[in-house]
C-alpha positions as a printed NumPy array, in Angstrom:
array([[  0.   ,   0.   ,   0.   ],
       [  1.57 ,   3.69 ,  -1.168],
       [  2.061,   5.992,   1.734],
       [  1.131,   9.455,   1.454],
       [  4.574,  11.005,   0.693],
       [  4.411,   8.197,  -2.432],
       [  1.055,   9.455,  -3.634],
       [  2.261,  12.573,  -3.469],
       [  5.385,  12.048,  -4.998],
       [  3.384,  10.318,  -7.899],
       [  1.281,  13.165,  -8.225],
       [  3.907,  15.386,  -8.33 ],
       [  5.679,  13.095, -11.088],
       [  2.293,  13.7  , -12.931],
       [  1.997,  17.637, -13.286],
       [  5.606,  17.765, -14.148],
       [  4.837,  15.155, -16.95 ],
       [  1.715,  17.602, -18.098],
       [  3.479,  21.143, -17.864],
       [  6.455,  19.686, -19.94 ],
       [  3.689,  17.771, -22.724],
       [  2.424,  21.667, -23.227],
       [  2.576,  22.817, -26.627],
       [  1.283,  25.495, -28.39 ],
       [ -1.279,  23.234, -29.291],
       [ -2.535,  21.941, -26.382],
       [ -4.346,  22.87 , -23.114],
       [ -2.297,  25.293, -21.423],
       [ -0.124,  25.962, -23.581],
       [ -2.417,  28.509, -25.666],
       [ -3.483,  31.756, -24.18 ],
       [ -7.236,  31.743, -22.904],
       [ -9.621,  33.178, -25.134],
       [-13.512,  32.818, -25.886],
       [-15.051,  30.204, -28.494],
       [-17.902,  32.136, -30.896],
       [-20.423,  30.696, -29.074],
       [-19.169,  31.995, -26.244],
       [-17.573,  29.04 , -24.443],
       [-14.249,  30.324, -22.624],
       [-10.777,  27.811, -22.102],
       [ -8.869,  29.029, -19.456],
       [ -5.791,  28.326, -20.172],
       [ -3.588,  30.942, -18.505],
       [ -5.992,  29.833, -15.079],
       [ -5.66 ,  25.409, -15.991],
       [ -1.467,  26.159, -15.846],
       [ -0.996,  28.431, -12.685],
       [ -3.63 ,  25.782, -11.204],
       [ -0.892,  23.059, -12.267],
       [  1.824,  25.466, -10.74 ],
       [  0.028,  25.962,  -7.565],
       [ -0.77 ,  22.29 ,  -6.846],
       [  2.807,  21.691,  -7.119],
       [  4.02 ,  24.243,  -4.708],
       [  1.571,  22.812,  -2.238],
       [  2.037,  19.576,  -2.585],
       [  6.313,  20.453,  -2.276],
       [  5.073,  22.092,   1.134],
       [  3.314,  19.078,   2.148],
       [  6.103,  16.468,   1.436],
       [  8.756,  18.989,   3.062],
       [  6.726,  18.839,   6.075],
       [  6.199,  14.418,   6.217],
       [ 10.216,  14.67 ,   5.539],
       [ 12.149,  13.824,   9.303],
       [ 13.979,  16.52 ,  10.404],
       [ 17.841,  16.43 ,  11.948],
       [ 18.782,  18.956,  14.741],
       [ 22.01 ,  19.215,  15.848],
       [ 22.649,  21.463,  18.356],
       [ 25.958,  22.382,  20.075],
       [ 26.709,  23.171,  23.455],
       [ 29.899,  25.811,  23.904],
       [ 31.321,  26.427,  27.748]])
């Protein structure tokens, strides 16, 4: 059974995959703009959504990893 810090790591595998697939031809990738019958594709908004889930999901793993503190004692 996948831990968290694996499910997140695979989702995190999975954005990069989509944000490097972009293309000027594909979602995100194109600027967003309105269809003629006046259906809109966010683009711009479906990338920084991609961005944003990353950055959280970097918080969240930073915070399952252990943490070392060393300390020092000076007389």
């Amino acid at each position: 059974m996948a831990t968290l810090a694996d499910n997140l790591k695979t989702r995190r595998t999975s954005i990069g995959v989509e944000l490097a697939a972009m293309s000027a031809s594909t979602a995100g990738g194109v600027p967003t703009y309105s269809a003629p019958n006046g259906q809109s594709f966010d683009h711009v908004g479906y990338k920084r959504a991609l961005y944003e889930e990353l950055s959280e999901i970097n918080k969240a793993l930073a915070m399952l990893e252990p943490m070392e503190i060393i300390s020092e004692v000076v007389s």
